[in-house]
N, C-alpha and C positions, 0 to 999 in steps of 0.2 A: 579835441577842439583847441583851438588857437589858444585861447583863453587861459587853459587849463592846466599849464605848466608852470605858472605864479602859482595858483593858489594853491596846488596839488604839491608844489615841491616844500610849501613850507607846511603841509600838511604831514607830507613826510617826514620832514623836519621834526617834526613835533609828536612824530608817530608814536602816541597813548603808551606811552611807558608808567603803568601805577606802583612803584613799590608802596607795599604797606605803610603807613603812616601811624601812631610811631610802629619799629618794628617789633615783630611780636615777641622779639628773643631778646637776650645779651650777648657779651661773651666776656671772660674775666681770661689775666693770665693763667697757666697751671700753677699750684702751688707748688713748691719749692719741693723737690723729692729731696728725703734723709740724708743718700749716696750721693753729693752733691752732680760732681763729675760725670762719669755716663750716663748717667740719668738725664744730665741736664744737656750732654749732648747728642742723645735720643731724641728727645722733647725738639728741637734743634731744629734736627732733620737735613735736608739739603738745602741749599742757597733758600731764601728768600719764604723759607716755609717754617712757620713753630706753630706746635702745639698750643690750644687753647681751650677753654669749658666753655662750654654752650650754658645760658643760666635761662630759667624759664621754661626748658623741658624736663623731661625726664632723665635723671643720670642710667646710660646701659653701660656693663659693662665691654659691651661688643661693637660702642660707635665712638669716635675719636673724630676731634674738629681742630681745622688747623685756618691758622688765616697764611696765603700765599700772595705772592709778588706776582704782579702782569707785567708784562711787554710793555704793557702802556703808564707803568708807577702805578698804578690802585692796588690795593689789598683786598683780593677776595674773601668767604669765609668758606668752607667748605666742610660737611661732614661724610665720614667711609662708614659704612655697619659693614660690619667682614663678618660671613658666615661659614661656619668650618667645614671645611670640605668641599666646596665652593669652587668650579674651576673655571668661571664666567664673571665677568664683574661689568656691572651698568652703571654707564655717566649718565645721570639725569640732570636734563636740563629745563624747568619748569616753567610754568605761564607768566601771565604777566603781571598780574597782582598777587602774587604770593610772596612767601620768603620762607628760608628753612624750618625757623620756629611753628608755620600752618605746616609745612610739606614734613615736619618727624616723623612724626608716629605711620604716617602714609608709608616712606621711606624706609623704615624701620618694620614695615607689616609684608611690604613688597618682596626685601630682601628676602625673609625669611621664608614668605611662598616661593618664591621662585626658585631658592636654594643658590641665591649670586651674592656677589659684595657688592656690594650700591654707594655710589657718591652724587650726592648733590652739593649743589653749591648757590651761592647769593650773588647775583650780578653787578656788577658796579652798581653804588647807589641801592643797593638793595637790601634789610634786612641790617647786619653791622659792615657791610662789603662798603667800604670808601670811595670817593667819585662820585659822575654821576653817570646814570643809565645812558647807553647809545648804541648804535649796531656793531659801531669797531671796537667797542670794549666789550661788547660781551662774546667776539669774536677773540680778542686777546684772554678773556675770562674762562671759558671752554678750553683754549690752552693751554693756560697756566693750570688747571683742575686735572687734562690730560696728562698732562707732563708726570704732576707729583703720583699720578698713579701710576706713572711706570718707574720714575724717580724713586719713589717711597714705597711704595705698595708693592713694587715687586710685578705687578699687570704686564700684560704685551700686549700689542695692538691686534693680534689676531686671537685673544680671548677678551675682548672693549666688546659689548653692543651699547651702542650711544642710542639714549632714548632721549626726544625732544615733546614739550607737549603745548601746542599752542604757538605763543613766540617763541619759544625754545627750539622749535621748527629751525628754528633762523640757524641762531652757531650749530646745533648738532650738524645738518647737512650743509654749512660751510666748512666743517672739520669733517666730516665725513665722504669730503668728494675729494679731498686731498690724504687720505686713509686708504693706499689701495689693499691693504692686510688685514682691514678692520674683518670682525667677525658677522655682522649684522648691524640692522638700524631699526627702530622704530618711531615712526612721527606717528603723534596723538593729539587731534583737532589741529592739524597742519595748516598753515599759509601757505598760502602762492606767491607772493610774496605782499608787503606793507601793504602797497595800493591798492593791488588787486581785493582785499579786502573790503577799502571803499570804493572802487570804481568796477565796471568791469569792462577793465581798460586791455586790449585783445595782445600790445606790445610793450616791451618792459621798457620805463625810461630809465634814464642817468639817475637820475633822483631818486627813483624808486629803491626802498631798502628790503631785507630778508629775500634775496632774489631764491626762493628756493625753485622756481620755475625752472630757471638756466641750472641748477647747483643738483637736483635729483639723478638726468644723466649720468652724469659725472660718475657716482655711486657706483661700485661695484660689484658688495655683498647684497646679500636679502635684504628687502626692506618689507617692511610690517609698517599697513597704515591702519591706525584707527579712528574712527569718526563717527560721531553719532549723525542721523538723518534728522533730528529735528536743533540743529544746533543751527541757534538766532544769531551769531556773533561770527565763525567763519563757516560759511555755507558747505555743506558734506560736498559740494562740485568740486571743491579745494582740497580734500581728500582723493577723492575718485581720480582728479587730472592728475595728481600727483602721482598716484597708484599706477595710472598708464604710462609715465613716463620713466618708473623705477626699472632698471635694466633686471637684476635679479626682480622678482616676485614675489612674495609670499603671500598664502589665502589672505586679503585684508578683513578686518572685523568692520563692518556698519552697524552700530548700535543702534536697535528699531529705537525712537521714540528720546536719542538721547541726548544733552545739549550738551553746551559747552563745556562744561564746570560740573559734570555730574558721571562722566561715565565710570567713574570706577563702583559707582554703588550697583552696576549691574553686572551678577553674578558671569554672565558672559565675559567679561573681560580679562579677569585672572583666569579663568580657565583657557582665554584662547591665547592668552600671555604665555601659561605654565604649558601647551603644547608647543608653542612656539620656540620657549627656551627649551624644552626638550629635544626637539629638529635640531636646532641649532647647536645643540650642545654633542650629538650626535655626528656633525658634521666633521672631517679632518679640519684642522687647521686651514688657515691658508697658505700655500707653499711657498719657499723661497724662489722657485724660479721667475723668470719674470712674468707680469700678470699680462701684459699684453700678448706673450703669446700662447698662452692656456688658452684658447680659445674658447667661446663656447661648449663645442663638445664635451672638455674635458668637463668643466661645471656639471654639466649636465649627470655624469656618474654622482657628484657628491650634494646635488639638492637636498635639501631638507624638504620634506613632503609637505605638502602646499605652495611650495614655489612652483613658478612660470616662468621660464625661459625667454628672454624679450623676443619678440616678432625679428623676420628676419635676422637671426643672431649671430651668423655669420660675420659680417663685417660692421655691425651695431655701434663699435667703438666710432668709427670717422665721423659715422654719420648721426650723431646723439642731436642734434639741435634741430635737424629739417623736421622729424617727430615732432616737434611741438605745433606748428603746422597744420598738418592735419592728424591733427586726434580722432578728429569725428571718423575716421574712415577707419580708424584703428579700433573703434568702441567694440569690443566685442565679449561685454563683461560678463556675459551671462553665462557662456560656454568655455568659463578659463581655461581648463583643461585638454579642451577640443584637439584634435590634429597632431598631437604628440605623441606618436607610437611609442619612440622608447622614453619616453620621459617614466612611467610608468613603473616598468621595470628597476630603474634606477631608484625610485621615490621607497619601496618597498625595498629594497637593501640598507637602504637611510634609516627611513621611519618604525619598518614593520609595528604597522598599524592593531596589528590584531592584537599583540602583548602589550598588556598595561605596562604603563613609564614608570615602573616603579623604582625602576633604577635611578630616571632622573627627579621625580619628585621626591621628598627626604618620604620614607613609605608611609607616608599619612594618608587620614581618611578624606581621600579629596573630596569629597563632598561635599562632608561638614565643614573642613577648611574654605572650602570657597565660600561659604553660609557667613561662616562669623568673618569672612574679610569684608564682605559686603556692608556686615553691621558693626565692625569695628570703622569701617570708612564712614557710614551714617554717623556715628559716636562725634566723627574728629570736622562732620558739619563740612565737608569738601566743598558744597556750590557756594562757598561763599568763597572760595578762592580760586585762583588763574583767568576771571572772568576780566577780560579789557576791554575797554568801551575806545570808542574811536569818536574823537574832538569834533560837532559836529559844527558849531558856533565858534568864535577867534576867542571865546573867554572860556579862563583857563577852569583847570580840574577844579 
């Protein structure tokens, strides 16, 4: 409607960014190690990153917080859990009203199921992170966090799966459509983008931010969506359209019965998380030749089981944007697997499904393990964070 480009752009504008209020962490400098000198050029690090304590959690000895330098001047805050022997490491990028201090122990329970190194980080304005919240900083934010993992940490791009959950949707698959080496993705209670949130407005404007709509094409690893179907805040449809427009596939999770802010307390999720990083971990590398002309086929040898190969995949690449389009003709969710003779064969070279992963889970009793992740996440009260609310009146939060 004519109308609807005032009030929708400054809606955008204003698109319900809550950091915590106060935040729920600190952070102090390290204290001064004994050996002045390497130590203190350790702590250092590269350009624009030093060492810092996180105050108000728990001290691990296996997670290190550092505050880093953006592209745009803010100081983010960032914490890594390194888990040993670990050959996967996940960027998480979290919802909207959280901050490090609610997301530790989450953070810190994750790593160690999944058997990766995990980094989360505090958005501009978020938590002790400087500035204020906006879509081009947390855009600059997600790459100042990538960087220092490949800076610091030693990472490569084609051992990264960038997990996004909610807003976080936004930078992961803005950095993730410019990643053609990435390993994987996973969006968790995804946008479509800002507006489409509150509108459901069929074309993207200027003004419209978190374009994840245009930005999922793009993508050229797996992507893993998950969504619960009773989530009041962004509609599972924002999941699902996403899921069709992912060029790689993976099975996606639809949590029965599960909102916004709650899915990790259902045992479903780490389990279909810890198959997923097992596919994934399974997978070669992605290669140096160039990606554009590996075509489809080649993929097709090294899926990880549960991926889908996108429809017509042949020449998929030019033509990524006319899909969005007609989706409706492409809906064909029921029967992912359908029509693919050799996908098959190849999925079973990847997966082999019939041997337990015991190689990629550390050999714990997954069962129990999934049990008390479930009730340690209950413990750390999660619905009461990444929940945002969208400004329905012009008066503020």
């Amino acid at each position: 409607p004519a109308g609807m480009g005032g009030v929708t752009s400054t809606v955008a504008a204003r698109f319900a960014f809550f950091p915590p209020s106060p935040p729920s962490y600190g952070i102090e400098p390290l204290p001064p190690p004994d050996a002045a000198g390497a130590a203190a050029g350790e702590a250092k690090g590269k350009e624009g990153s030093v060492v810092v304590e996180l105050t108000g959690v728990p001290r691990r000895a296996n997670v290190e917080a550092r505050r880093l330098r953006t592209k745009r001047g803010t100081d983010v805050v960032a914490m890594y859990a390194r888990q040993t022997g670990a050959k996967l490491t996940l960027l998480y990028s979290h919802g909207n009203a959280a901050d490090l201090g609610q997301m530790y122990e989450l953070f810190v329970e994750l790593s160690a199921h999944l058997n990766v190194n995990l980094m989360g980080y505090d958005y501009s304005g978020y938590g002790q992170s400087s500035g204020k919240p906006s879509e081009q900083n947390t855009y600059a934010d997600i790459e100042a966090v990538y960087r220092c993992l490949i800076e610091t940490y030693a990472a490569s791009e084609e051992n990264i799966i960038l997990y996004g959950q909610s807003v976080g949707s936004g930078p992961t698959l803005d950095l993730a459509s410019r990643l053609p080496r990435l390993r994987a993705v996973v969006v968790h209670s995804p946008i479509l983008s800002g507006l489409r949130v509150m509108y459901p407005v069929k074309h993207t404007y200027w003004f419209d931010i978190y374009k994840n709509i245009d930005k999922i094409p793009q993508v050229s690893c797996p992507v893993l969506v998950i969504h619960g179907t009773a989530d009041e805040v962004v509609d599972c449809s924002h999941g699902r359209a996403l899921w069709e427009l992912a060029k790689v596939k993976y099975e996606p999770l639809w949590v029965k019965g599960g909102n916004h802010c709650n899915l990790e307390l259902y045992p479903e999720y780490i389990k279909h998380l810890k198959k997923f990083v097992g596919a994934i971990e399974k997978l070669p590398a992605p290669s140096d030749e160039s990606p554009e002309s590996s075509g489809a086929s080649d993929r097709t040898q090294t899926e990880p089981e549960g991926t889908e190969e996108p429809r017509k995949s042949v020449d998929h690449r030019e033509k990524t944007r006319p899909s969005i389009d007609h989706r409706k003709s492409t809906d064909r969710r029921d029967k992912p697997r359908g029509s693919t003779d050799r996908r098959d064969k190849s999925r079973k070279s990847v997966d082999n499904p019939d041997r337990p992963r015991a190689s990629v889970d550390q050999p714990d009793r997954p069962r129990k393990s999934v049990d008390r992740f479930g009730g340690m996440m209950k413990a750390v009260r999660l619905r009461n964070i990444d929940c945002f609310k969208v400004p329905t009146t012009s008066s503020g939060s």
